[in-house]
Every structure is written in C-alpha cells, then in structure tokens.
N, C-alpha and C positions, 0 to 999 in steps of 0.2 A: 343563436350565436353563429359567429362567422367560422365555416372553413376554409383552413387553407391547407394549399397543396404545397407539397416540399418535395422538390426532386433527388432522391434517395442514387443516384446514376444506376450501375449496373449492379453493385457487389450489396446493396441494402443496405449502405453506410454511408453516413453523410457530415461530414465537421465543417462548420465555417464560422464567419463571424458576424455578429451582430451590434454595430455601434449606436448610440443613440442619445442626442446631444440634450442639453440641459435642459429640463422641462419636456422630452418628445413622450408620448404617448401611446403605447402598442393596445389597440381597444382588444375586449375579450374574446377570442376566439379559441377553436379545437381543432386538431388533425386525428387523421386519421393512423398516425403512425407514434411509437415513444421519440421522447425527445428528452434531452437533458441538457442542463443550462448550466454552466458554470462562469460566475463573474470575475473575468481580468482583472477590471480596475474600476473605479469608481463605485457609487452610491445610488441606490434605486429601488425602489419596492416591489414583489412580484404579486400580483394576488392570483392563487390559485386553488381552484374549486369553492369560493366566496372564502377563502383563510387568508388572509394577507400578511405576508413576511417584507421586513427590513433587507435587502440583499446590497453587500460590500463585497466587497474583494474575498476571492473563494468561497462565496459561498455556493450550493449548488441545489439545484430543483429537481424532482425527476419527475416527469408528465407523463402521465398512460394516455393512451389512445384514448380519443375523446373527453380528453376531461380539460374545462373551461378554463384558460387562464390569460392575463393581461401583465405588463410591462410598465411601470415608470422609473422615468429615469430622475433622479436629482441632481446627479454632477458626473456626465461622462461616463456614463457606464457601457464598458464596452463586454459585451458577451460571449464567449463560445457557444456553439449550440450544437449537438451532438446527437442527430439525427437517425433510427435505427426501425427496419423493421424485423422483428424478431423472426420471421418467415424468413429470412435469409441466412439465418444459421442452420450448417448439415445438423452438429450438434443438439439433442434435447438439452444437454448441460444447461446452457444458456437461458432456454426458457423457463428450465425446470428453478435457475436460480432468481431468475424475475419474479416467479409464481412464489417463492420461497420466501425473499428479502425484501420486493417490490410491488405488493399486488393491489397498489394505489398509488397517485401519486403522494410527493410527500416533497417536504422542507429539508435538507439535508446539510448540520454542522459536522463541519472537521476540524478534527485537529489541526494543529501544523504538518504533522508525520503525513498523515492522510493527504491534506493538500498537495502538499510537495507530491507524492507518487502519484498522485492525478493529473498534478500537472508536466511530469515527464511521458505520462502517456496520451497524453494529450497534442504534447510536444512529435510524437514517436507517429502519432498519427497523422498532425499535420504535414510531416516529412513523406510518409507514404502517396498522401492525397497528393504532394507535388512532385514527386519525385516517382512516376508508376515504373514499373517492369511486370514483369511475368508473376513477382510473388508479392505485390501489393496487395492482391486484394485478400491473399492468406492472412498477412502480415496486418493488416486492418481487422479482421476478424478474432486474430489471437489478440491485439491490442483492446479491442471490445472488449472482450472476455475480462481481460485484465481487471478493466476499469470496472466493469461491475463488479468482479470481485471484490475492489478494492475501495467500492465503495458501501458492500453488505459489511467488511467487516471494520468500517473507518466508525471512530466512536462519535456517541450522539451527545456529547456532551459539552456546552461553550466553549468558545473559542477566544473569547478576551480574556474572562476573570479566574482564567487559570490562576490557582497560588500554587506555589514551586514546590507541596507536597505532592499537587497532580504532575507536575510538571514533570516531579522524578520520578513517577510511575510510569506517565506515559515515555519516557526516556529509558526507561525499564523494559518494557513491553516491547519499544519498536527494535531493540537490541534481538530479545526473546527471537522476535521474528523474522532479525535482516542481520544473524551471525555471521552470515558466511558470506555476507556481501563486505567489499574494502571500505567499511567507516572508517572516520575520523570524528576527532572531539569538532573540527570544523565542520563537516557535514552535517553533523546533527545541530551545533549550534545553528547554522543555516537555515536549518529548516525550522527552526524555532523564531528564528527573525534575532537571536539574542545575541549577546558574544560569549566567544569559546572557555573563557576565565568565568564570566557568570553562570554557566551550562556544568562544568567542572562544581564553582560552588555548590548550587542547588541540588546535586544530585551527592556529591561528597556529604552530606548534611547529613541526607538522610538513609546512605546507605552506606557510609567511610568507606566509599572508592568512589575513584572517577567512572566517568562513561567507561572507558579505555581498560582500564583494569577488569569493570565488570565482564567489558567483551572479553578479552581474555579467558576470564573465569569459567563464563556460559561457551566458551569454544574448547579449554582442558580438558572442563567436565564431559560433555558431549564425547571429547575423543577417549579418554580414558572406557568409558562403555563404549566405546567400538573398539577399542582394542582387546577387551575381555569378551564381549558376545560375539564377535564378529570374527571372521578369516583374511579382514580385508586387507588388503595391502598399506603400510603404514604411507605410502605414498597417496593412496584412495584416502585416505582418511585424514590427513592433513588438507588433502583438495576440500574433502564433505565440510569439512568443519571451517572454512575459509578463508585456509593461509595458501599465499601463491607462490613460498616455497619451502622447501625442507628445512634449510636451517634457520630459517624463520620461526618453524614449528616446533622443532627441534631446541631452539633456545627457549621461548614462551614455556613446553612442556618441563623441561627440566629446573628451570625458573620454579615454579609453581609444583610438584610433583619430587623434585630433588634428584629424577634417575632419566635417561633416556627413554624413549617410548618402547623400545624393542626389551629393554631390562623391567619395564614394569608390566610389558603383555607375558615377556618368561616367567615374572614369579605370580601374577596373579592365575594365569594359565594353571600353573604348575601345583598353586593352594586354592583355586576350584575343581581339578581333579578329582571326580571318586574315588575312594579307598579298597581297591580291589578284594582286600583282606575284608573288610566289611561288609561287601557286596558278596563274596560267599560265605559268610556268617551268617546270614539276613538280618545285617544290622541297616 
C-alpha cells in the first residue's frame, strides 16, 4: 500500500480540505500519523481496513496510523480531514482518551446534536489555522481535545430513521448536558435540521413539556441543591446553572418553586439543621 506523507506544520495539527469531483478516486493507501475525515457535503464511499461505509454529509471516519484506506466519491464530496499526531500533546489526557475510545480505526454515526458540536469545532479551528497569534497553537490543542471528546461520547446510533420517541430522548440528553449553555427551542430545532413547532411537538408528546420548560426544570432543580448543599453565593449559582441574569433567575425560580431563592435556602437551611437537643440525648 501507498504512504503518504501529510505536513502536520509546527504545533502536530493539521485541518484542511479535501474536494473530490464526481467519480475521482483516492486509491488505498496509509500514513503514518491519525487522521479524521469528516464529510461536508456530498455523497461517497470510504473503504477502510477492507470494511466499506456509505459516507454523506456528517458522517465521519477515524483512521489510526497505518491502517489502509481509500476514497470514492459519487456526487461532490467535499471532506474536512483533521490531521493529528498524538506525540504533540503535553497532555497523557489525550492519548489516554485515544487508547480508551479509539484504539482502531472505525466508522463513526452521529447524531444531529453530535454533528452540530463537531462542526463548531471544526469551524473554531479553522479560524485559528488562519487567523495565528501567540495562543493558536494552545487554542488548536484545546479544540482537539474537544473534538475527541466529543466524539467518545456522540451516540453510535443512525442518523436518518430516527422516530421522534429517539428524537425526544436525544432532545433530553443534549439538554441533560448543555443547561447552562443560552438554548433555545430554535437552536435545537437547528440542529435537528427540523422546525421549532415540530421539535416542540415531538418532545411535548412524550414528556408534556416543551424543550424550554424541560431546561427550565433541569436548571431549578440543579439550583435548588446548590442552594441547600452549598454556601455559594445566589449570584454563583444562577451563573452555574446558566441564567445571565438575576432577575431572570429569580423569576424562573420563584415561577416554579413559589418563594425566592434566598427564602427557600432560609427555611430548607433552617429544617436540615441538627437538633442540638437530640445530639446530647444521643438521639
């Protein structure tokens, strides 16, 4: 098989693109460095280590060092390829997460949720690559990191024939995980490819709230045990739980909860209390 050599520059990281018009043919070859392939646009098959995958739009490949693989393309398939040798992380994190999540190559489906964060750090990095300063090549290395993280833990499960019971779990999940980030009913629809009234539906179905309420929910609850375990400042903890301002939080909590946050940390404070009476009884 053929090797080829891929110029990784200074910092061991390398993004660029790979176009490749209707019918071209990448014959089989290895490098010597990981590589990962994520598709833009278009339609094309990858075969890789004799297993041959369908690759559309998001899907993505992840190639270990030396291990054989080819390119066809059927309609325009234009590629990212994300170039990396693991020897340039100070970090064992990195390798240790390779060794962990990645210790062959492989076929990798994502979700929508998944896609979408792949493809902002994707975005995050090709900005760095043209845009250098002094902290690019940090700013490259923590983006790496990202992206593999975020692709151990993006699910391995189809990407077309979601039915909208997955739909509202995975709608569930990426909440669970991105509280404290400024959603909307529109960002998530977004990233579903659907609209904001059908994203509403399908998850109203089957959990009688919308997206919006659930966040809500998973953000009260959250605050309410920081208010009781915690000495944090109610100010800290409207930040943690990811309102960007007080009477923002301040409406939402007593919405939901019926009392201010400072009147529900006095009386649960006040009825977690030990019974000092009790504590010398040896009760």
């Amino acid at each position: 098989m053929t090797l080829r050599r891929i110029d990784l520059l200074t910092h061991g990281i390398h993004l660029y693109e790979s176009n490749h018009l209707d019918g071209d043919v990448v014959e089989e070859h290895h490098h010597e460095i990981h590589q990962i392939l994520y598709a833009v646009k278009g339609a094309g098959t990858i075969t890789l280590d004799g297993k041959r995958q369908k690759f559309l739009q998001d899907s993505a490949a992840f190639i270990a060092p030396r291990s054989n693989h080819a390119v066809f393309s059927e309609s325009g398939l234009t590629l990212l390829v994300l170039a990396f040798n693991v020897t340039a992380f100070d970090s064992s994190a990195a390798s240790g997460l390779l060794q962990s999540s990645f210790p062959s190559s492989a076929f990798l489906r994502l979700n929508p949720f998944s896609a979408a964060d792949l493809r902002q750090l994707l975005r995050k990095m090709l900005f760095e690559q043209s845009h250098r300063d002094e902290f690019s090549a940090w700013a490259l290395h923590i983006y790496m990191f990202e992206f593999l993280l975020a692709l151990a833990r993006s699910s391995q499960s189809a990407l077309v024939t979601d039915s909208n019971a997955l739909r509202a779990e995975r709608i569930r999940n990426y909440i669970d995980r991105h509280y404290f980030e400024p959603l909307t009913a529109g960002d998530i629809a977004a990233r579903l490819g659907i609209g904001t009234r059908h994203v509403n539906n399908i998850f109203k179905d089957h959990y009688r709230l919308t997206p919006i309420q659930y966040l809500t929910e998973v953000r009260i609850r959250l605050a309410k045990k920081l208010l009781i375990e915690t000495e944090k400042d109610i100010a800290s903890v409207c930040f943690e739980v990811g309102y960007e301002t007080l009477p923002t939080f301040y409406r939402a909590f007593k919405n939901i909860v019926n009392m201010s946050p400072n009147m529900f940390r006095q009386q649960n404070k006040h009825e977690n209390e030990p019974d000092p009476a009790g504590q010398a009884d040896g009760r």
